[in-house]
Gaussian input, Z-matrix of N, CA and C with variables (Angstrom, degrees):
# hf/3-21g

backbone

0 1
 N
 C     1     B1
 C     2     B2     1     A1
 N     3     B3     2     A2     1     D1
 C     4     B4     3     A3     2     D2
 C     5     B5     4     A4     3     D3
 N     6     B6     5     A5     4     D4
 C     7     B7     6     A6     5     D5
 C     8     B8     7     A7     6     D6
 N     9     B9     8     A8     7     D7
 C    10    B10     9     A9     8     D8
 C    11    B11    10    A10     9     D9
 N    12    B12    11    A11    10    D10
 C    13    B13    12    A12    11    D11
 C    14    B14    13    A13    12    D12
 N    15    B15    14    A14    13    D13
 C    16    B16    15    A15    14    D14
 C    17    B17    16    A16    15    D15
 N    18    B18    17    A17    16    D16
 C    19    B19    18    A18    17    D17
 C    20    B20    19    A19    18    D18
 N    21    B21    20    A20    19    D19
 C    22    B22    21    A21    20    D20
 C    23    B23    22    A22    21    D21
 N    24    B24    23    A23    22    D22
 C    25    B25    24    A24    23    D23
 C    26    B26    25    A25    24    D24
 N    27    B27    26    A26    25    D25
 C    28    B28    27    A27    26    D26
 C    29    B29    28    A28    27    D27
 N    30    B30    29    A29    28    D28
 C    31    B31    30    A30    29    D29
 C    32    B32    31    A31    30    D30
 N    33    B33    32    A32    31    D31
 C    34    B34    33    A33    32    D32
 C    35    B35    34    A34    33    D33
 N    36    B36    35    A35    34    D34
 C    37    B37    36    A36    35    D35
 C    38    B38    37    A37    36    D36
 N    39    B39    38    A38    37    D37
 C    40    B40    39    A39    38    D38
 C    41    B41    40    A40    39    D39
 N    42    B42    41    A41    40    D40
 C    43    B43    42    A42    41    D41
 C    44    B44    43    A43    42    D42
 N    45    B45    44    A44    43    D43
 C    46    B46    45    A45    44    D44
 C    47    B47    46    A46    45    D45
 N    48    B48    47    A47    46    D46
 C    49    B49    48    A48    47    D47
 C    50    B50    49    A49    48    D48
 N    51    B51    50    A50    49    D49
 C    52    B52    51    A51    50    D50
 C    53    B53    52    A52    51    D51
 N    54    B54    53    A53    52    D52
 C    55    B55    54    A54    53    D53
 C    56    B56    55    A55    54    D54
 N    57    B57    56    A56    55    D55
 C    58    B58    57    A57    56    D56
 C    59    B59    58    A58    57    D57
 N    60    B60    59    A59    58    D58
 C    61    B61    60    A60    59    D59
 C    62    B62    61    A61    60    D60
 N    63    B63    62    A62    61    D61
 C    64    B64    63    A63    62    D62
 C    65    B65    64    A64    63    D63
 N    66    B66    65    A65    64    D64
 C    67    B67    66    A66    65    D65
 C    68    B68    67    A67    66    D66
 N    69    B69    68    A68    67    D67
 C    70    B70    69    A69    68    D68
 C    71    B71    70    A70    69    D69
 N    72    B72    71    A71    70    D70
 C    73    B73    72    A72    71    D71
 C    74    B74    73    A73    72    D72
 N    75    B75    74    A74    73    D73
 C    76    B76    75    A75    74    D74
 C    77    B77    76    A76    75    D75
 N    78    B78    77    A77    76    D76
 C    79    B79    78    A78    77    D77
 C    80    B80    79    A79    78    D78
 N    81    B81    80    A80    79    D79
 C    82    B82    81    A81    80    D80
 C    83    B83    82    A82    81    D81
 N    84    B84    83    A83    82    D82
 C    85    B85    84    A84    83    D83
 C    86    B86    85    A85    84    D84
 N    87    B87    86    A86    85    D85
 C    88    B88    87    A87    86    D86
 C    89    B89    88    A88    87    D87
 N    90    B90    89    A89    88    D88
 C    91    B91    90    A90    89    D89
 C    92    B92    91    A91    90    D90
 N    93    B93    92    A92    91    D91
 C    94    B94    93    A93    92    D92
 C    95    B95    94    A94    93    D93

   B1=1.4562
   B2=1.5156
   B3=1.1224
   B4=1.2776
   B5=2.1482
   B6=1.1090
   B7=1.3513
   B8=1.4428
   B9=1.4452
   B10=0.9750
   B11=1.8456
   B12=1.3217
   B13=1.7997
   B14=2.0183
   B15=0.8279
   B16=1.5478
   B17=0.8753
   B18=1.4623
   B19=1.7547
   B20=1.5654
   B21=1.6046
   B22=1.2335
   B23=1.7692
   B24=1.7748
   B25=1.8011
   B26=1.2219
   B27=1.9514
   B28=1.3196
   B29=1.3166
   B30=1.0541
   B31=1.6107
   B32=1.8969
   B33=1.4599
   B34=1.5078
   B35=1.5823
   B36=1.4761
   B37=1.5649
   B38=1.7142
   B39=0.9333
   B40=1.5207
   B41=1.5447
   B42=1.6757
   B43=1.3508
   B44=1.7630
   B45=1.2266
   B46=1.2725
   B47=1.6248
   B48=1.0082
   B49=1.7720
   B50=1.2764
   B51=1.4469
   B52=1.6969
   B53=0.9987
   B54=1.6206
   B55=1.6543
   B56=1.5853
   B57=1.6606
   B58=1.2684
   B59=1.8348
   B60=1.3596
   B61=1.6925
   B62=1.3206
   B63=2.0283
   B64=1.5028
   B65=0.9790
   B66=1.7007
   B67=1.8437
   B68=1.7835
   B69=1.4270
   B70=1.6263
   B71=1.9930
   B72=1.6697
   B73=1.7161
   B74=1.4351
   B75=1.3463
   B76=1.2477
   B77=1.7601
   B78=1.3296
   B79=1.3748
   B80=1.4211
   B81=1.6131
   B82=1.3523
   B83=1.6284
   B84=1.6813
   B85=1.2322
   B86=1.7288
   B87=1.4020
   B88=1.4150
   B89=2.0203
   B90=1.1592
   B91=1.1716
   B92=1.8869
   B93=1.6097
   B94=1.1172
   B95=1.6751
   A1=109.94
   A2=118.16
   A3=131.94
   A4=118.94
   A5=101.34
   A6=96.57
   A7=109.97
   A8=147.67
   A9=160.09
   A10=95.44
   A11=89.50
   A12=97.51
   A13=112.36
   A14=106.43
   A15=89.21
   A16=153.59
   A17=136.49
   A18=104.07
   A19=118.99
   A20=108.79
   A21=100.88
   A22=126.86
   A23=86.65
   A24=85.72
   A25=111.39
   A26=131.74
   A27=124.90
   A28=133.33
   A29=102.85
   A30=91.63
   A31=108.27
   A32=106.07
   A33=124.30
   A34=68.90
   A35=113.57
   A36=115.04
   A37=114.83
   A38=117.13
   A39=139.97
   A40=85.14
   A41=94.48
   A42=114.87
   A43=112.02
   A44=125.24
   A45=128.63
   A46=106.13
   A47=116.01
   A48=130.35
   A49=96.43
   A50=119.66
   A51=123.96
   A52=112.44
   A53=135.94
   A54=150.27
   A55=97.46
   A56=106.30
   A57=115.56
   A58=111.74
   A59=108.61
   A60=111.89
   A61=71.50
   A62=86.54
   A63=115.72
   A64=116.46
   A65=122.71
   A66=120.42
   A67=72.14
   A68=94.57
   A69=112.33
   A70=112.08
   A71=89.40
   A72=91.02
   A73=130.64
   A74=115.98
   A75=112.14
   A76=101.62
   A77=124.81
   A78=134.23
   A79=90.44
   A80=131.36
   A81=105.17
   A82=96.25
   A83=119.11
   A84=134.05
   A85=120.25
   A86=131.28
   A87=117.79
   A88=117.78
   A89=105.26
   A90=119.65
   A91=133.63
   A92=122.65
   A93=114.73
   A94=131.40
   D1=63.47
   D2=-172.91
   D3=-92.57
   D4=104.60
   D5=-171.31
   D6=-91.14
   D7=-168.17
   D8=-69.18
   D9=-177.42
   D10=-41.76
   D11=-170.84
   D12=-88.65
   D13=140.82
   D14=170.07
   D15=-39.41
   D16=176.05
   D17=157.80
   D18=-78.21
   D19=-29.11
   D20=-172.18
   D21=-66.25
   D22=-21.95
   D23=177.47
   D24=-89.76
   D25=-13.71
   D26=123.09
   D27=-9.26
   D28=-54.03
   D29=-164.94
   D30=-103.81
   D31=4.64
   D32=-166.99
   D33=-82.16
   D34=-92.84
   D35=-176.98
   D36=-11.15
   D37=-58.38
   D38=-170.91
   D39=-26.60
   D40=-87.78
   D41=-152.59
   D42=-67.16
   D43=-4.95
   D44=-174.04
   D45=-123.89
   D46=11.56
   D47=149.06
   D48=-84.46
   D49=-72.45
   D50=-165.51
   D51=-71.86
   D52=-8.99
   D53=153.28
   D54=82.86
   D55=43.09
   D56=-176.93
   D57=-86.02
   D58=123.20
   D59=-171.46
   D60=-55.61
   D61=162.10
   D62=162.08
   D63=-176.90
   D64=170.07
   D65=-157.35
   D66=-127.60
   D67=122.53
   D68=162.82
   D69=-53.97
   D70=-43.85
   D71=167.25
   D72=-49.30
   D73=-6.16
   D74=-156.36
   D75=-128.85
   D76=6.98
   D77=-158.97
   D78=-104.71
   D79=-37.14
   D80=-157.98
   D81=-120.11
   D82=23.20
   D83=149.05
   D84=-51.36
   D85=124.75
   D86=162.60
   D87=-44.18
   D88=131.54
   D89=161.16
   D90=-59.10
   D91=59.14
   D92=-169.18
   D93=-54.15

């Protein structure tokens, strides 16, 4: 189910639907 948009603006959406704090620094970091 792969859309059109990235992951990172995926997961921008993500966290600002669920009104989840977050450090912009840390979104376009690899995921270990």
């Amino acid at each position: 189910h792969h859309r059109r948009k990235s992951f990172q603006h995926e997961y921008v959406e993500f966290l600002e639907r669920h009104r989840v704090p977050f450090d912009q620094r840390y979104i376009f970091k690899p995921v270990e």
